[in-house]
C-alpha positions, 0 to 999 in steps of 0.5 A: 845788633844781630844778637839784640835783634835777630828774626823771629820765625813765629812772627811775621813783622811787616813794615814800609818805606815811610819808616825811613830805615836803614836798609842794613838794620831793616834786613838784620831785622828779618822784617817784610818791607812795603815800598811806598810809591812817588813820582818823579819827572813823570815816571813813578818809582817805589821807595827802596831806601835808596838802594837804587839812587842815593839819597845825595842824587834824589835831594840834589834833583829837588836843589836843582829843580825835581818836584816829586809826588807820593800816592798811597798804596793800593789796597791790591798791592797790600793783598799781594804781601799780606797773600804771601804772609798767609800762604807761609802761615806764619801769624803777621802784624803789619806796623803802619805808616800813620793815618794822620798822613796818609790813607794807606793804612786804610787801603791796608785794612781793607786788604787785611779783612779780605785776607781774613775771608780767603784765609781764615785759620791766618793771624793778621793784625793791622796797626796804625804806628802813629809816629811818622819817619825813623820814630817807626825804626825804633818802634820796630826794632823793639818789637823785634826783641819783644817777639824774641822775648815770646810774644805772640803776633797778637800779643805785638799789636797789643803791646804796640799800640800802647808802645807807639805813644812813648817814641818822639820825634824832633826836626827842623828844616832847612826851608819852607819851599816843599811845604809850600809846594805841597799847599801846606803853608802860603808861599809868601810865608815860605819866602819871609821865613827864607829871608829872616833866617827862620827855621822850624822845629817840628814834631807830631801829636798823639795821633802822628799829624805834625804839629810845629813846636817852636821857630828859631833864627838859624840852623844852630838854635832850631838844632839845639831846640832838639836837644831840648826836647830830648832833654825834657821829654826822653824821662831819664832814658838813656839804654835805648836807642836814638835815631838821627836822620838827616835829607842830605845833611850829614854834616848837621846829623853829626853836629846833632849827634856831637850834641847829643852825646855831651848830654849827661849818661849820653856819650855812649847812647846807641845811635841810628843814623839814615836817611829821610826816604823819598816819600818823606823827603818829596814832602819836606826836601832836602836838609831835614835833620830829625832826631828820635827817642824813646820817652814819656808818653805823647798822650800826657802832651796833647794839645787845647783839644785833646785836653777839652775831649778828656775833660768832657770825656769823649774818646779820641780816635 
């Protein structure tokens, strides 16, 4: 890991909580983390990849009661990481969590073209990672051996702009209630699906808004539906590496990752294993298993409407 992926002092590769990271990959990464700030019981906190409360301690809070909240980050707080990237004048790139859910990567590039009329002899570029959770833990990790192979922070937000399409992400729930809490789903919904057993599995689109893939009765199909679309949808790709993260829910991470290794060319397949960091939980509570790769491109899968946009030619943004 420290060979492959070793820092690179001539890019400055920014990132943030909403990634999910392993905190040890994220520090042999050598990159800038930006916490992400949530509310619970009435006092605010900034995601440190639960290097303060474990990820056992958080989800147990939400089984017994803890509803907490996200915000965005603040356009001052994105200044303050991107000053001290310029006042080291090394050139940056901040890889951020996906506008399709939130507006921090907005609140970023406001930040970023103040930064630009401060310093203007510094490189800063702002990139939308379009892939939610740990999907942004493998995006990161080869954009660390590509600055290691020599590019350039420009040449990084060209190349993950293209590279961003071609990591998926799978996951399934345990239950419906924090999408329910958050207004994303009828409560009654959340309720019948409690009592009929049914579990989701989830993904996101070409532009990272989630989208729901299939339904499943159990925790073992919607487990295996996972499978399958790593089957279907990784092209073949067997050298890089897979994630699986879980909310708590180690016991199924492992059952996943027993899956995934009797899949042919598998058994010895890199895999990365975290948590589901506190922002990404409060909106999905605990019991998340999620599973990502790296395969073709997301753009070839875009639904009824990006189909008619291409038809017509307009361009999507």
């Amino acid at each position: 890991m420290a060979k492959t992926f070793r820092p690179n002092p001539h890019v400055n590769i920014i990132v943030d909580s909403c990634g999910d990271f392993d905190p040890a990959i994220a520090r042999a990464l050598g990159v800038t983390m930006i916490g992400f700030p949530y509310v619970l019981n009435g006092e605010e906190h900034i995601d440190d990849l639960f290097q303060t409360v474990s990820a056992h301690e958080f989800y147990e809070g939400m089984r017994h009661g803890d509803y907490p909240t996200t915000s965005a980050v603040t356009p001052g707080r994105y200044h303050e990481v991107f000053e001290e990237a310029a006042k080291k004048g090394v050139p940056s790139i901040y890889l951020g969590f996906t506008r399709a859910l939130s507006s921090s990567i907005d609140s970023a590039r406001t930040a970023a073209e103040m930064i630009r009329q401060e310093y203007p002899d510094f490189e800063l570029y702002v990139v939308d990672n379009k892939c939610p959770s740990a999907a942004t833990q493998l995006l990161v990790m080869e954009a660390v051996h590509q600055a290691n192979l020599g590019a350039t922070a420009k040449d990084l937000a060209t190349w993950a702009e293209e590279a961003r399409y071609f990591v998926h992400g799978y996951f399934t729930l345990d239950s419906f209630d924090a999408l329910a809490r958050g207004g994303r789903i009828p409560a009654a919904a959340a309720s019948l699906g409690g009592k009929l057993d049914i579990k989701p599995e989830l993904s996101y689109d070409e532009s990272g808004a989630l989208s729901l893939t299939r339904m499943c009765r159990g925790r073992k199909k919607a487990l295996r539906a996972i499978i399958e679309d790593f089957r279907e949808k990784s092209a073949g790709e067997r050298s890089m590496p897979v994630g699986i993260m879980t909310a708590d829910a180690e016991k199924d991470g492992d059952w996943l990752e027993g899956l995934l290794r009797k899949e042919p060319g598998c058994e010895d397949i890199p895999v990365i294993r975290s948590s589901i960091s506190p922002v990404i939980g409060s909106h999905v509570g605990p019991g998340m298993v999620a599973m990502v790769f790296w395969g073709s491109d997301r753009r070839e899968d875009q639904g009824l409407s990006g189909r008619i946009a291409s038809k017509v030619g307009l361009r999507r943004k």
